[in-house]
Structure formats: structure tokens, C-alpha cells
N, C-alpha and C positions, 0 to 999 in steps of 0.2 A: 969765180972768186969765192975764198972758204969763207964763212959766214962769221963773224966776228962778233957783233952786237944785236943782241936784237929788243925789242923794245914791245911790251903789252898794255892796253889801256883797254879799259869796258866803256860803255858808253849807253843812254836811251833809258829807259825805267830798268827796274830789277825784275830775276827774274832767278828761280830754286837753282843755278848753274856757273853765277858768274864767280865766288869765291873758290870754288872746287875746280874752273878751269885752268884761274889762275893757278892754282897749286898740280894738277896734271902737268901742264907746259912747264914747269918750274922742273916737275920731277924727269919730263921726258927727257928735257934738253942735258940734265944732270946724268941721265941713264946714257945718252947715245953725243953727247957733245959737251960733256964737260966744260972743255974750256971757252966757252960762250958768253959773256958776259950778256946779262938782260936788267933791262931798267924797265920801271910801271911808270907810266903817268898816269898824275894824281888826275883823280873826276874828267876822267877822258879827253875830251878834245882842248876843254879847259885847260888841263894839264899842260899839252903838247902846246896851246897857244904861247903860255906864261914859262915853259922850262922848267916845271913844278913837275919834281918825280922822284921814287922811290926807288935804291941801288937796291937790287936783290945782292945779298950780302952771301957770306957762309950761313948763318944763323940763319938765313929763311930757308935756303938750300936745303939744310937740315930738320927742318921742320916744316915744310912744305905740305905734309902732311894734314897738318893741323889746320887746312882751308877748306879740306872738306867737309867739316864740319860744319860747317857753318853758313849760312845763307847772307843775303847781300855783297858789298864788294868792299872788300877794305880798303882798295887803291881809289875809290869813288870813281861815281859819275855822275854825269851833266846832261844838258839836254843842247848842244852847242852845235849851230851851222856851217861850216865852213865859209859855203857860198851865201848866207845873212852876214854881210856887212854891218849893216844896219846894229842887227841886235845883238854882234860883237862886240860894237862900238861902246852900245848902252852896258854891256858886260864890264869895259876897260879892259878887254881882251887884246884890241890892238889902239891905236892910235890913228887921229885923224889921218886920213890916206894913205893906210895901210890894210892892203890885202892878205884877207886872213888865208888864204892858201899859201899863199909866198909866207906870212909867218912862221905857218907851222912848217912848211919845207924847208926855210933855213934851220929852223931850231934841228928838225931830225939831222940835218948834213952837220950842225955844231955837235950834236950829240954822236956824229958817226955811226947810225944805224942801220942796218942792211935789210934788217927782217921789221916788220911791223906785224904784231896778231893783235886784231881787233874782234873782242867781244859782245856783239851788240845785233842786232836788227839789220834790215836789209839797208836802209839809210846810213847807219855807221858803216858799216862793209865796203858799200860802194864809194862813200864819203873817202873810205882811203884809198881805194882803188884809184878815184879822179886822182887823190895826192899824188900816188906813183906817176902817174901818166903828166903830171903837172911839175915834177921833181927830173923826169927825164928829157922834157920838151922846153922845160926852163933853163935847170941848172946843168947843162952841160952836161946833159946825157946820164947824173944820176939815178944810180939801179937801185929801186926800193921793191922787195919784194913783201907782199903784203897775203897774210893766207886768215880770215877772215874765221868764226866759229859763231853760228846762226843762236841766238840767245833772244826768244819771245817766248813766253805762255801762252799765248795764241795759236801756237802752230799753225802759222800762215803764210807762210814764206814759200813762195816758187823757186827751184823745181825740189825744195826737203821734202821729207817724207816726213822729219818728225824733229822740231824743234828744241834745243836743249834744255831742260826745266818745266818742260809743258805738261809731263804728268805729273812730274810733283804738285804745282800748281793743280791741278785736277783732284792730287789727293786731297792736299789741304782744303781745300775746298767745300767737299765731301765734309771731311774734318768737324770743318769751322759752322755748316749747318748743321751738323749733328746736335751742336748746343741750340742753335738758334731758337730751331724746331720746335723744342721744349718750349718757347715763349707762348706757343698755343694754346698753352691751359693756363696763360696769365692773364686772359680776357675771351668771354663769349663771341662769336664769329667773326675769329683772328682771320686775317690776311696776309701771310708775311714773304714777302718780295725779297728772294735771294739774285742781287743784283753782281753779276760778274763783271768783273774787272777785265776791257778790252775792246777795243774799237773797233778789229775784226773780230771776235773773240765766240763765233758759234762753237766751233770745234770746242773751246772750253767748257764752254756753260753744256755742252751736251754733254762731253765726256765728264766734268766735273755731276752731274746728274747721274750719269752710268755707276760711278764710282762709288755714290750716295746710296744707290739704293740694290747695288750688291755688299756694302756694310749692312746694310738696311734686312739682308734674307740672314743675315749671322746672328739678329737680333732675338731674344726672344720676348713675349708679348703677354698681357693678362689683360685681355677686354675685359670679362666679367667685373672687373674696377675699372675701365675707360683707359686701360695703356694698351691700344690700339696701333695698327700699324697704320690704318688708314688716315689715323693724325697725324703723323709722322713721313707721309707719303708725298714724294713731289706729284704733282697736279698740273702742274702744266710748264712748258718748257718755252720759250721765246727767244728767235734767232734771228742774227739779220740777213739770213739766207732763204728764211721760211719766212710768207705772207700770212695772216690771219685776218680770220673774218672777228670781229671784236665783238658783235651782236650775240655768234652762237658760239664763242668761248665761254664769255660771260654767261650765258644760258647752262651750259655745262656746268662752269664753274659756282654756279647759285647751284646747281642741284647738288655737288660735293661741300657745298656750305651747309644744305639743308639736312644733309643726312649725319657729316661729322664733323660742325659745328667748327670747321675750320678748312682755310684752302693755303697752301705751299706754291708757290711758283718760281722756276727761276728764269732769269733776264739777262740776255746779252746787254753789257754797258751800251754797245753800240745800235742794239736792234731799234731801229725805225727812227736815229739820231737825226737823218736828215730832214725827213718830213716836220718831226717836232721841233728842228731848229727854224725850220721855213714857217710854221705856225705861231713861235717865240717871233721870230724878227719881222713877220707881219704887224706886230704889234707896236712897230718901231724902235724893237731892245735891238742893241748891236751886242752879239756877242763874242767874246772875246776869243782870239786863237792864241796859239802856241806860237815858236820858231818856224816850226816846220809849214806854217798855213791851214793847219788842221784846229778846226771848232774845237773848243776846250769841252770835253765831256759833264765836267761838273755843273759846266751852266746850263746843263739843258738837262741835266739830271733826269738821265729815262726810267729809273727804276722807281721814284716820284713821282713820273707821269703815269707809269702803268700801276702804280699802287691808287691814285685818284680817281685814273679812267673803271678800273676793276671794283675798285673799293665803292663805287656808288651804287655802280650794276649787280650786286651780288648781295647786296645789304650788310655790307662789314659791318661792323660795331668798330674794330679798330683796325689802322693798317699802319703795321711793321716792316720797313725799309731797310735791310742791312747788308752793306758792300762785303765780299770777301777778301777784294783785292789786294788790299797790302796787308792781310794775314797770308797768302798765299804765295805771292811773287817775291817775300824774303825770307821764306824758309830755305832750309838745307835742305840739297837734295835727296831724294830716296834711292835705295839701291838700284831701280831698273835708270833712273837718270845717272848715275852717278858710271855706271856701265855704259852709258854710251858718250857720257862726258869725256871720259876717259881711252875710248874710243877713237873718239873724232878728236880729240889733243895730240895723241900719237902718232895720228893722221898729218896733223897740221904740221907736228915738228917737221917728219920723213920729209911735206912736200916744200915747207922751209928751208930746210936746207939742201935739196933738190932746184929752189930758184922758181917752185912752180907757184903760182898765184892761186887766188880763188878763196872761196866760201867753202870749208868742209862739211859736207852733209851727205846723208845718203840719197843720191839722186834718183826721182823718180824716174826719168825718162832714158835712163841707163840701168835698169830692172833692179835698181834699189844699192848700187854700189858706191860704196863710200869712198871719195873723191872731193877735189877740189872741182868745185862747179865754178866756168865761166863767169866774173861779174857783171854781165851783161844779160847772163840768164837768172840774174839772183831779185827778182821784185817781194814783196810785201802785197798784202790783202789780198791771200787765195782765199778765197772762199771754203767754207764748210761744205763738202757734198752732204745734203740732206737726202740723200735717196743711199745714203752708206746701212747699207744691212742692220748694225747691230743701234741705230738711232732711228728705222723705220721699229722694228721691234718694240723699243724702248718707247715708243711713242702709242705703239696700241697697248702695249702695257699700260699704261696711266691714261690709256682710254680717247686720247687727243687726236684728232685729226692730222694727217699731212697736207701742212698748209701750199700754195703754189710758191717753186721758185722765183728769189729775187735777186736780181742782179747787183753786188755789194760791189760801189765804188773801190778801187783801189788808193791804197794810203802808204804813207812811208812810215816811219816808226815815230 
């Protein structure tokens, strides 16, 4: 059957990719399918619960353009569970005894939707994937075809090769400590803890490091007055892929304190979250989670830990704590994402209206061909390879150790 309606919502934190998708899918379907009508719902699944949504009109049509500009989502997002009844409830998303799957699959049959593209994490993806499978097993064999577009800064999603908006976030990144940095010469044996935004988020903080300190060789320098590079130098990098010994980092890092009178570090949000949350709730704190069951990051605030455990052993004077994350996750995309945003949207139309399902990514385990992948084969929390060539490098470069591999729980978005 020809494809009639189709319908887009984002979904999960932001991330340098999700306004520019919308406006690719906007422009593909106007290029090769015209007469297609498409609705957004508003703050994603939110949306879809309540029948809150935006007609793309002629006027966006025509301007569709103007989304890539810009970072964040303007149809919004949420952080909404299908299968949490519970914190639907507390939402006023449905009503006492009412299943929010059956919700939102009536609402798509009132809305007569055929295509659903979901923007979001491997938890959004899948999340509509169960809808189809839940809209055809319920309501009388309804065909919902649902083609998904992988949207984290993390770049951790099984089997992608490379996440949309994940180098942007890496550049901003880069960016955003370029000023930081400078905070070194605001106080005698500074410390300052660049803390990334991401619960798997090695691959970030590495490459957001990469990024930093080939801006870093563009530079130029006048030690003779103290504008050094070596101030200005990340010094130690921390993953939740890579173990460290804290004894003889700190021993290191006193000795880059003693000589330039400052130490740079940066921090996976998520590295070593579990142990210090198990060390927090020894203490008898509960700490609080999300929807999805995942520990809230902020209450265990790792980049505070590792500023206090570092900052005593090395003899700070001061220690400076500054998150990148949401400078980084609502910017617009740069040209090489916007390239492959654009990419994998033209992707998604062709397999839209084709009838084929799936997460468009370029797959690893098919020698990188860009396809709709299985949502069965689509998880959350791969892991960072710390043994990848150009992050062993980067690592004897700033002189650090390769710490032993650690086995990083897997998480949903």
C-alpha cells in the first residue's frame, strides 16, 4: 500500500542532529514523494500520548531548510516510557487504567499514519519498533512501518559505526575548553576538570580530547611571558572503558603541577559512576533515578569526585569543575555531520517508502553499508575500544598510561 502519512517525533536528550533531520526528511520526502503528508509530534512520545502535533504545512515545506541551522528540536522532546505506566501516570499522560502502548497506537490509527521516523537513541528506536509489533498484534493486523535515525553524542550504539551529531559534540567540546583552559592563570596550582556529558560517553571525551589538542598544534605560543602550551595541555584523560591506578596518576599528575603550575584533565560523566554510587549509598543516601532505571548522573556528580580525590593528592590550591554537555549537545551541526545526517535521511525516506523497517546507520557487521539495521540488532552502551590506534597515541602523547580494560555495563538512552 502507497504511503500516505507519515509522522516524526525526536525523543531522549539533544544531540548537534536532531533539527537538521527533521528538515532532511522534510526535504527528501518533498524531493521523491510529494504528496505525502507528514505531522511532528510535539516532545516525542509525549506528543504521540496527548495528540499534540505540528502539520508540516507548505510554509515549512518551503523552508525546511532553515532547520539546519540550528541545533536542538523544535518539535521538542521528552524523556517518556512507553512500557512506565507508573511515571505516565504521574506525567497525566494517560489515565487511571490505561495502557500507554494501546494510547499511543490508537492515537497513530486516529491520526492514519503509515510511516513513523523516530529520532532518538536505541530506547526511542526500539520503543516504536514494540509499537508496530503492538499495533499489528492488537489492532487488527495494522501496518506501521517504523525506520528509526540513531541520534546520541556518545557514539555507542550497536552495530552504527558512527552516531549522528557525535562529532559535532566532540567539536564543541574541543570549543568550549578552549576558554576554560585559560581559567589557569586565574589562580596558582589550578586543577580544572573537564567533565563530559554521557553515561557511555568514552568515545566522546576521547575524541572530544583528539579534537582539542589538534586545534591545540594550530596555536601559536610565547613561553618567554608564560603562554605555554604545556598550560593549555590536556594531562590526563579518564574513561569508563579504561581502569586506573589513582596512586600513580596522581604521582604523575603532582609532577605536571610542579613544573606548570597547572593540571587539565578530562572526564567521562559516566567513568567509575557505579563504584562511586555504591560508595554514596553505603552511606545510606538513595539516589535518585530516571524513567528508564538508570542513576541520575548529577547526584553522583563524578567530575566533583575526581576534582576532590585529584585535588588533594597533587596539592591544588584550587579545583575547577566545568561540564561541556549542554554547550555541546544543542549546537548545530558541522559540515561533516550534516553530511551524513543528510545521508541517512535519504536513507530512511527510500526504506519508508519501500515498507522496510529499521535504524538507518552505517553497519558495522555489513563492512560499513548504510542500511536499515534490524531492531533487534540496535542496543545502546558499546563500549569505547581503548586499544583504537589513534587514542593509544593520544595517550603517550600527554605521557598517561594505558589503563586495563573495563567492562561498561550496558544502558538504554
Amino acid at each position: 500500500m502507497a504511503v500516505q502519512k507519515v509522522a516524526i517525533l525526536t525523543a531522549g536528550g539533544l544531540a548537534p542532529c536532531l533539527s537538521s533531520a527533521i528538515g532532511f526528511l522534510i526535504e527528501a520526502y518533498d524531493r521523491v514523494a510529494k504528496g505525502v503528508e507528514i505531522i511532528c509530534y510535539k516532545d516525542g512520545y509525549k506528543g504521540l500520548l496527548l495528540g499534540d502535533k505540528y502539520i508540516v504545512d507548505a510554509e515549512v515545506r518551503a523552508n525546511a531548510h532553515v532547520l539546519h541551522g540550528y541545533g536542538g528540536s523544535p518539535i521538542g522532546n521528552s524523556r517518556v516510557k512507553l512500557t512506565n505506566v507508573e511515571d505516565c501516570l504521574k506525567r497525566s499522560l494517560i489515565k487511571e487504567g490505561q495502557n500507554p502502548q494501546d494510547v499511543a497506537a490508537e492515537q497513530l490509527i486516529r491520526d492514519g499514519v503509515d510511516v513513523l521516523h523516530t529520532i532518538g537513541g536505541d530506547d526511542t528506536n526500539t520503543a516504536a519498533a514494540d509499537l508496530a509489533k503492538y499495533l499489528k498484534e492488537n489492532k487488527k493486523g495494522y501496518n506501521l512501518t517504523v525506520v528509526g535515525l540513531p541520534k546520541t553524542i556518545d557514539n555507542d550504539v550497536y552495530p552504527i559505526r558512527q552516531t549522528l551529531g557525535a562529532w559535532t559534540a566532540a567539536e564543541q567540546g574541543a570549543r568550549f575548553f578552549e576558554n576554560v583552559v585559560a581559567e589557569h592563570s586565574a589562580n596558582p596550582r589550578m586543577l580544572i576538570v573537564h567533565e563530559v556529558m554521557g553515561r557511555n560517553c568514552g568515545w566522546l571525551t576521547a575524541y572530544t580530547a583528539r579534537v582539542y589538542r589538534s586545534r591545540l598544534n594550530r596555536k601559536q605560543f610565547l613561553p618567554s611571558i608564560g603562554l605555554t602550551r604545556e598550560r593549555r595541555e590536556v594531562h590526563g584523560i579518564f574513561v569508563p572503558e579504561m581502569g586506573f591506578d589513582i596512586a600513580s596518576e596522581a604521582e604523575r599528575l603532582r609532577r605536571v603541577m610542579d613544573e606548570h603550575d597547572c593540571v587539565n584533565i578530562f572526564v567521562s560523566e559516566g567513568a567509575g559512576v557505579e563504584s562511586i554510587a555504591a560508595e554514596i549509598e553505603s552511606r545510606g543516601q538513595t539516589l535518585p533515578r530516571d524513567p528508564f532505571g538508570h542513576i541520575k548522573l548529577d547526584a553522583v556528580n563524578v567530575g566533583a569526585w575526581f576534582g576532590k580525590q585529584f585535588g588533594a593528592m597533587i596539592g591544588a590550591q584550587k579545583t575547577l569543575v566545568q561540564k561541556s554537555g549542554y554547550f555541546c549537545r544543542s549546537a548545530a551541526p558541522n559540515a561533516k555531520d550534516l553530511a551524513l545526517i543528510r545521508r541517512c535521511c535519504e536513507k530512511a525516506v527510500e526504506c519508508a517508502l519501500a515498507g522496510v523497517s529499521g535504524v538507518v546507520g552505517e553497519d558495522e557487521n555489513a563492512k560499513g553499508e548504510l542500511r536499515a539495521i534490524e531492531f533487534d540488532r540496535v542496543k545502546g552502551g558499546k563500549p569505547f575500544d581503548i586499544d583504537t590506534r589513534w587514542f593509544l597515541n593520544l595517550l603517550l602523547d600527554i605521557g598517561q598510561k594505558v589503563g586495563p580494560k573495563v567492562a561498561v555495563k550496558r544502558t538504554e538512552e
